[in-house]
N, C-alpha and C positions, 0 to 999 in steps of 0.2 A: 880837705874834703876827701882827697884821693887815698890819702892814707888812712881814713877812719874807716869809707868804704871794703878798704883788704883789710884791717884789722877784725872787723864783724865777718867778712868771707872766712879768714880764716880760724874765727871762734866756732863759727859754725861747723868747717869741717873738723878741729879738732875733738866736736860734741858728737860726732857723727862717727869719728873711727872710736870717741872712748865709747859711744854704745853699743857699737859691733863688739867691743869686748864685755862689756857688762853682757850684754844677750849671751854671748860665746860661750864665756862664764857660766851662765846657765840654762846650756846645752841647746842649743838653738844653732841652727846652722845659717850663715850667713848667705842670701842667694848674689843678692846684689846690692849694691850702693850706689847713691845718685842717679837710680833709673827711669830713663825719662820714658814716661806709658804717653806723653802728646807734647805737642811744642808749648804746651802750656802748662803740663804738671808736670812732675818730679817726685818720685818715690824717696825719701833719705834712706830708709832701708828695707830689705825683701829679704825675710827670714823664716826658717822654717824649722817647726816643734811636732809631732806628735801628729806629723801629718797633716799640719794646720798652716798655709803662709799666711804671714803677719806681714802688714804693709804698717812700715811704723814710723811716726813722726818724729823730729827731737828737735826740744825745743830748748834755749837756755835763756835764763833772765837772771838778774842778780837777785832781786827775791821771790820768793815761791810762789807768792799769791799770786805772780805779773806770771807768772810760765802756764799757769791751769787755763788762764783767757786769751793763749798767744794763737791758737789756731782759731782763725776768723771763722763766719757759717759757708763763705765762697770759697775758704780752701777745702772744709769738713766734706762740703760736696763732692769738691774734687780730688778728695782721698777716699769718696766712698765709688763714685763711678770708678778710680783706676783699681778698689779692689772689685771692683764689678771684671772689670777687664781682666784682671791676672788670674782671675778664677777660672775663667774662660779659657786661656790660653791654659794653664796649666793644669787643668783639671782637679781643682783642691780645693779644700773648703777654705777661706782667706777671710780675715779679719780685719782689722783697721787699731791700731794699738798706738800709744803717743809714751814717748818716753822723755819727762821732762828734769831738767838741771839747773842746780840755783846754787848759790854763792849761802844760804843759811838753810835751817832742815825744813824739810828733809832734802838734802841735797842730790838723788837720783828718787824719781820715782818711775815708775813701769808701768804705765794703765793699759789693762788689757780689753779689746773689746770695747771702745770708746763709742762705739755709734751703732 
């Protein structure tokens, strides 16, 4: 049980640095990673384009269909309050963006503006 539990820890964080490079890739700056906005959320990434932070989700599932329904309506909320909050603090107009990853195609998608 203890080994499957780090096996998914660390698929996760490997989906997490490969999207800091896909965004990087296409000029986005990287603000932060795994930032926690309460003791109950967590940001996967805080990135910024064109003057715009993007609070962005990543999700990975073996196939594509399972990655589009992987953000529940009780996390949606709480990716939409903490970008309520980083707007705040940072004074920027901030978005909510999900980048998701599958094992068949498309195998990286980037939805911008999810909510």
């Amino acid at each position: 049980m203890k080994i499957a539990k780090n096996l998914t820890y660390y698929k996760g964080l490997f989906f997490e640095l490969f999207g800091c490079f896909v965004l990087f890739m296409k000029g986005y700056k990287i603000l932060k990673r795994n930032y926690k906005t309460s003791a109950t959320s967590q940001i996967d990434i805080l990135a910024l384009k064109y003057d715009i932070i993007r609070v962005v989700e990543v999700k990975y599932r073996k196939k594509f269909d399972n990655s589009i329904n992987a953000i529940s309506p009780a996390q949606a909320k709480r990716l939409q309050k903490s970008a309520i909050n980083i707007a705040k603090k940072y004074k920027k107009a901030t978005v909510v963006d999900a980048m998701f990853f599958s094992l068949d195609k498309p195998y990286i998608s980037h939805k911008k503006n999810i909510f």
